[in-house]
C-alpha positions in Angstrom: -72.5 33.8 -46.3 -70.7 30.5 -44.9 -67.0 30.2 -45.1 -67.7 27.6 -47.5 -69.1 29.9 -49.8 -67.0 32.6 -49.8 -64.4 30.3 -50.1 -66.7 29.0 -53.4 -66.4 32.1 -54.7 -62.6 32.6 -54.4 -62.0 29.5 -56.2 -63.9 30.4 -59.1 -62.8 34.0 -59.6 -58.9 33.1 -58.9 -56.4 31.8 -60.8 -55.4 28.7 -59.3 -52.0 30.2 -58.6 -54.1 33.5 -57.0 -56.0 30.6 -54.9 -53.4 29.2 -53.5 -51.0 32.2 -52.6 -53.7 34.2 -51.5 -56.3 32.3 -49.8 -54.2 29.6 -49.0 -51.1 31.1 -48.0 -48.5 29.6 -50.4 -46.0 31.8 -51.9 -44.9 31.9 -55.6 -41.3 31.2 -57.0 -39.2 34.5 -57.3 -38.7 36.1 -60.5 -41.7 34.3 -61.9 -44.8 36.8 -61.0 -46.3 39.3 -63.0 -45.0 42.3 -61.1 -41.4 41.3 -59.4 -39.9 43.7 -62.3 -42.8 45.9 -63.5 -41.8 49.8 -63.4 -45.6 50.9 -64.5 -47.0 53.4 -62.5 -50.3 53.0 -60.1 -51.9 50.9 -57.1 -51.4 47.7 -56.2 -54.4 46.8 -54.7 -55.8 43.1 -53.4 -56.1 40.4 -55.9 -59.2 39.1 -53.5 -61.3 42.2 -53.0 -59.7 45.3 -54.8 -58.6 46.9 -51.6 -55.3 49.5 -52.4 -52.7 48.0 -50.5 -49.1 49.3 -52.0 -48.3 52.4 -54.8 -45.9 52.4 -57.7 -43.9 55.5 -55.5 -43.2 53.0 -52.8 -41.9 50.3 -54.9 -38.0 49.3 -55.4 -36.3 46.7 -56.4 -35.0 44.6 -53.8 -33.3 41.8 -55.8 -35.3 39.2 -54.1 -37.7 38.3 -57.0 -40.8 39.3 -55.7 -42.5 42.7 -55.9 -41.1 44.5 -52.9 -42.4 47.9 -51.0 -41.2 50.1 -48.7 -44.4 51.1 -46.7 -48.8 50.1 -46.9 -50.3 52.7 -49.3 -51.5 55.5 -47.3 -54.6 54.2 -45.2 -53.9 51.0 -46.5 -55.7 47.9 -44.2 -52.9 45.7 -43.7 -52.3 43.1 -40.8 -49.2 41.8 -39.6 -49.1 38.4 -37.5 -46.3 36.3 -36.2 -45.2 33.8 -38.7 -43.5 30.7 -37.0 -43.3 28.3 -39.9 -40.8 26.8 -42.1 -38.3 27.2 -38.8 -38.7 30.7 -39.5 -39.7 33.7 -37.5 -41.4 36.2 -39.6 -44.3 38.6 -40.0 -46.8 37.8 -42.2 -48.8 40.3 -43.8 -52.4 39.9 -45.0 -55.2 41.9 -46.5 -57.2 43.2 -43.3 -59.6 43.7 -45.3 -60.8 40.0 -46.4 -57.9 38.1 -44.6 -55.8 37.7 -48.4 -52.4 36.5 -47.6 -49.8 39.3 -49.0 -46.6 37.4 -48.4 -44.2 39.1 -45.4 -42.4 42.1 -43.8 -38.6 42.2 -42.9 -36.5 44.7 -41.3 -34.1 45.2 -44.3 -35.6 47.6 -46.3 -34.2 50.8 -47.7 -36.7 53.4 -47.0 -37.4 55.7 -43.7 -38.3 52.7 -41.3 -36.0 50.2 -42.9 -38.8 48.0 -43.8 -39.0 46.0 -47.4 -42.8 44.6 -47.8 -42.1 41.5 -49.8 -45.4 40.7 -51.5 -46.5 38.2 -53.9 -47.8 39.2 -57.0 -50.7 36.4 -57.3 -52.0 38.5 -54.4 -52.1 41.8 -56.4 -53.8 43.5 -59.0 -51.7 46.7 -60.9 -54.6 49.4 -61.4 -52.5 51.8 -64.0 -52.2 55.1 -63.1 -54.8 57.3 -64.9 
């Protein structure tokens, strides 16, 4: 299947608020997605091909208005790549599984390796814990 087709495919099944964060690597406003303040239990798993990404357990609130995590769910396929843009220096993270964009990784997190995985939620899908 061409690039043009999978990306076919994307538009249809997406939001266009999904489309654009996730396949075209925008970022929504803070406080404004589905899960920047959720405390429901389960996986967060890729808006773009269901792959767990991040667990409930691993989730805090980070006052920045968008879902943030402390760690990848265990075995999670994530990929971080230098993120030059906006003037910036960051690490992006993505989906290594079909190349969605996640949103980005900084050193300021709480947990063991003091990392906060700030993560849009148009790039997630909450799977409730059964």
């Amino acid at each position: 299947m061409s690039t043009q087709e999978h990306d076919q495919i994307y538009q249809e099944r997406l939001t266009p608020l999904q489309y654009r964060v996730a396949r075209q690597g925008g970022t929504e406003q803070p406080f404004t997605g589905l899960y920047w303040n959720t405390k429901d239990e389960g996986s967060y798993d890729c808006v773009c091909c269901g792959t767990t990404l991040f667990v409930s357990d691993d989730k805090y609130d980070s006052r920045s208005g968008w879902p943030s995590f402390t760690r990848p769910a265990d075995g999670a396929d994530i990929v971080e790549l230098r993120d030059d843009s906006h003037g910036m220096v960051r690490t992006e993270v993505r989906c290594g599984t079909c190349d969605a964009h996640l949103g980005h990784v900084f050193p300021d997190g709480p947990g063991p390796d003091g990392l906060r995985y700030c993560i849009n939620s148009a790039s997630l899908d909450l799977e409730p814990k059964s």
